[in-house]
C-alpha positions in Angstrom: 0.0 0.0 0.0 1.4 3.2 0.2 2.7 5.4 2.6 1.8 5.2 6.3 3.0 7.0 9.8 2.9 5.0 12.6 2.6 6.0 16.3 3.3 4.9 19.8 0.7 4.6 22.7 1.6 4.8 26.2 -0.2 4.0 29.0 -0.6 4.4 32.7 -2.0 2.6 35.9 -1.8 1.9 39.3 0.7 -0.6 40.7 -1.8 -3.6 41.0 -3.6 -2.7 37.4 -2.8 -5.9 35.2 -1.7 -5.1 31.0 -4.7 -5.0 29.6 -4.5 -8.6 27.1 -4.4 -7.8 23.4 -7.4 -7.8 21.4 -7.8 -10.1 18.3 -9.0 -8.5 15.3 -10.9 -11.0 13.9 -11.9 -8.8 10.9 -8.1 -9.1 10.3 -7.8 -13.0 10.3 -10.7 -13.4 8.1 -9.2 -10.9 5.4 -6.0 -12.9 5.7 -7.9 -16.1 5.2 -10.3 -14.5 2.4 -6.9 -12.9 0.6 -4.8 -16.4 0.8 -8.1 -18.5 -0.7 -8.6 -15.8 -4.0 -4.8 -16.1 -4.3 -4.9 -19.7 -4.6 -7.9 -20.2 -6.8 -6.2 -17.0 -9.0 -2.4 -19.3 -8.9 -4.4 -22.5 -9.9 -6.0 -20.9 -13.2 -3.4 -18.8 -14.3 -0.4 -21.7 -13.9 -2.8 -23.8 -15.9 -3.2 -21.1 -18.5 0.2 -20.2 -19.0 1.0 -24.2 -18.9 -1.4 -25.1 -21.9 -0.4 -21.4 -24.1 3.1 -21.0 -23.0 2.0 -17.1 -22.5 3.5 -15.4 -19.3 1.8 -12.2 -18.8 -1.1 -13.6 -16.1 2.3 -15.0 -14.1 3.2 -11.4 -14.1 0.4 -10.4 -12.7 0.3 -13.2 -10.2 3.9 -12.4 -9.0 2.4 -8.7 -7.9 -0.7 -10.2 -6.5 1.7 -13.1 -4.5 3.1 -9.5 -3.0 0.0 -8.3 -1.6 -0.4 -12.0 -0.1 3.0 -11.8 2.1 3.3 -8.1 3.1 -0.6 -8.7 4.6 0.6 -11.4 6.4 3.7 -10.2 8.3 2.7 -6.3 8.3 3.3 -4.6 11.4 0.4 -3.5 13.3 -1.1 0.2 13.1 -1.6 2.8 15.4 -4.5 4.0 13.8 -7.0 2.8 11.7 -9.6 4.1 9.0 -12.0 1.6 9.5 -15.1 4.4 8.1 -17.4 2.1 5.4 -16.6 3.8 2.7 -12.4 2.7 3.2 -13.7 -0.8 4.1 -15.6 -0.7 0.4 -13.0 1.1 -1.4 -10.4 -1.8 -0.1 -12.8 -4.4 -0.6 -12.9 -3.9 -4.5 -9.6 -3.1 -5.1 -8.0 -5.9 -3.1 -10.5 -8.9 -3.8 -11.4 -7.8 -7.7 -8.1 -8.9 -9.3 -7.9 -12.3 -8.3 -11.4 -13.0 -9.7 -10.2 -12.1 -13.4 -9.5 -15.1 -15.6 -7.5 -16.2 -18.3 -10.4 -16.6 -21.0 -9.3 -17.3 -24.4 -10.2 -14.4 -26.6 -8.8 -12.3 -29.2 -5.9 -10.0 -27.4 -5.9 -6.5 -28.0 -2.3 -6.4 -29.3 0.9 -8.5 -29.0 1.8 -10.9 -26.4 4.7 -8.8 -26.3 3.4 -5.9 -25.7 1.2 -6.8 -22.7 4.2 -8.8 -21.6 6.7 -5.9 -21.7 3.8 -3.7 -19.6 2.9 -6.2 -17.2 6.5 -6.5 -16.4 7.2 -2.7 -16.0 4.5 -2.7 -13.5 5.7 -6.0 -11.5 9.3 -4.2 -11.1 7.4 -0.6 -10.1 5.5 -2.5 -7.1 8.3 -4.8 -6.2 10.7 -1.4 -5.9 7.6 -0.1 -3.9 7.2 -2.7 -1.5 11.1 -3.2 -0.7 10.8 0.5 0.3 7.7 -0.5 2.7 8.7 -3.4 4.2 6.4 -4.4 6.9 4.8 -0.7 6.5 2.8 -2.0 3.7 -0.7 -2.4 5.0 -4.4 -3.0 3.0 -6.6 -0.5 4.6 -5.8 2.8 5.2 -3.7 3.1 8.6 -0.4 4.5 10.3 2.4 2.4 10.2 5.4 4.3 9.7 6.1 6.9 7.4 8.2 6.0 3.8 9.9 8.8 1.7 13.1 6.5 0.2 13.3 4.6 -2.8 9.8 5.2 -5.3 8.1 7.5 -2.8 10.5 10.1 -3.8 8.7 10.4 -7.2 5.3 9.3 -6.1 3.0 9.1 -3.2 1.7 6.0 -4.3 4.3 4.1 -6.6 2.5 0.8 -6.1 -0.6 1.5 -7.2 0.8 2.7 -10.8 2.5 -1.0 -10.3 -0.8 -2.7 -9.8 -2.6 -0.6 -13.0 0.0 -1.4 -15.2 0.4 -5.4 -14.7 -3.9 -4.9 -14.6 -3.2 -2.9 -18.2 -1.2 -5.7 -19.4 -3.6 -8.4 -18.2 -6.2 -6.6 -19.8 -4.5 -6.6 -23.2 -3.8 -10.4 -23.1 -7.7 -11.2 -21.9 -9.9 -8.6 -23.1 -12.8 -10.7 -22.1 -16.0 -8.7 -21.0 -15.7 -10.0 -17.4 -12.1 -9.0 -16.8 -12.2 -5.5 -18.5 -15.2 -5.2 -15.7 -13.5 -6.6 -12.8 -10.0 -4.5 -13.4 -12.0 -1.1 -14.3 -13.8 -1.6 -11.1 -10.9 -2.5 -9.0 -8.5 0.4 -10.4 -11.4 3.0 -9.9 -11.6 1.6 -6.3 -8.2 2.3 -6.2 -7.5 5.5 -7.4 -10.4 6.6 -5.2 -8.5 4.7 -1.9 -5.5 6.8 -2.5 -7.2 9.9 -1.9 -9.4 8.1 0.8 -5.6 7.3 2.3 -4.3 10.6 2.8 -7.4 12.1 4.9 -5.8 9.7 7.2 -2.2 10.2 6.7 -2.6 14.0 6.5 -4.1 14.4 10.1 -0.4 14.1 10.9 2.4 17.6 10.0 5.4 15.5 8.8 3.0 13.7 5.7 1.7 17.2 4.7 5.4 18.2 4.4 5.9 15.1 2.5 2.8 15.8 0.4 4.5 19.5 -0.9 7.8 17.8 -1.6 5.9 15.0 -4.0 3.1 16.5 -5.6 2.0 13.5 -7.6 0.0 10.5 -6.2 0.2 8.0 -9.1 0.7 9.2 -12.2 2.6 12.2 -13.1 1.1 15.1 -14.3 -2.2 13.4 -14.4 -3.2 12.3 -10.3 
């Protein structure tokens, strides 16, 4: 995801007051499980796809998605939280839409090569992003540390001009009705979860500084 500023809580109480015990986020576990079972079914399809054609563009686009799958699992907690409906929707789509797509056999908009050579642009634009993130990396929109190396110095959001470009390439090799849908969707969701992500982030002084130094969320020029 992208950038994120995490904070510290401290507590105090008397000397016979016990730690309060953690609380389980059980929303949490069942987006792990949901996110590992989509992942699956989407590895399944698009191994046997590229298997029977030979064509490696949806194992692009699988390597990205196989991203998403470990950062959520070994992400650092946050300090805070959007957990309003509408960032609950926004990551809904975006996350869960793009392992639904599938390899259908139609006519490609252009070149294998073409959608190869996109779809690999984005795969190295999110793997850059997510190296700078580390454990910082996070679905829905929270604090958990701020990131300004590496991509973020050009972008706000490098990885999610990663995800729309291995989604662009994947859309060129299976224009099918039902994945031109699911992407559009997903992508919209996304765009729109950026700008849902800094009404958190900018609640804190140092990511409104950041904010002036990179003007751009995702794609120069344009957003």
């Amino acid at each position: 995801m992208s950038l994120a500023l995490a904070r510290g809580a401290a507590g105090y109480g008397g000397a016979a007051s016990r730690p309060a015990a953690p609380r389980r986020d059980y929303g949490e576990f069942f987006a792990k499980v949901a996110i590992l079972t989509l992942f699956s079914s989407m590895a399944m399809r698009l191994a046997q796809e590229a298997a029977k054609t030979g064509h490696i563009t949806g194992i692009l686009m699988l390597a990205s998605e196989a991203l998403v799958v470990a950062f959520t699992l070994v992400r650092r907690s946050a300090g805070a939280v959007d957990r309003s409906w509408k960032a609950r929707t926004l990551t809904l789509f975006s996350t869960f839409g793009p392992p639904l797509v599938r390899p259908i056999t139609v006519s490609a908009l252009s070149s294998e090569s073409l959608a190869v050579v996109i779809s690999a642009i984005g795969l190295i634009i999110v793997v850059l992003g997510k190296l700078s993130l580390g454990r910082s990396f996070g679905l829905t929109p929270a604090n958990r540390g701020i990131v300004s190396t590496g991509v973020y110095r050009f972008l706000r959001h490098p990885i999610y001009l990663g995800y729309v470009l291995t989604h662009m390439g994947f859309a060129i090799a299976f224009p099918a009705d039902w994945n031109l849908v699911i992407l559009i969707a997903a992508d919209s969701a996304l765009m729109m979860r950026a700008v849902c992500e800094e009404k958190t982030l900018a609640l804190d002084p140092a990511y409104r500084a950041y904010m002036q130094r990179v003007r751009w969320r995702v794609l120069p020029g344009v957003f």
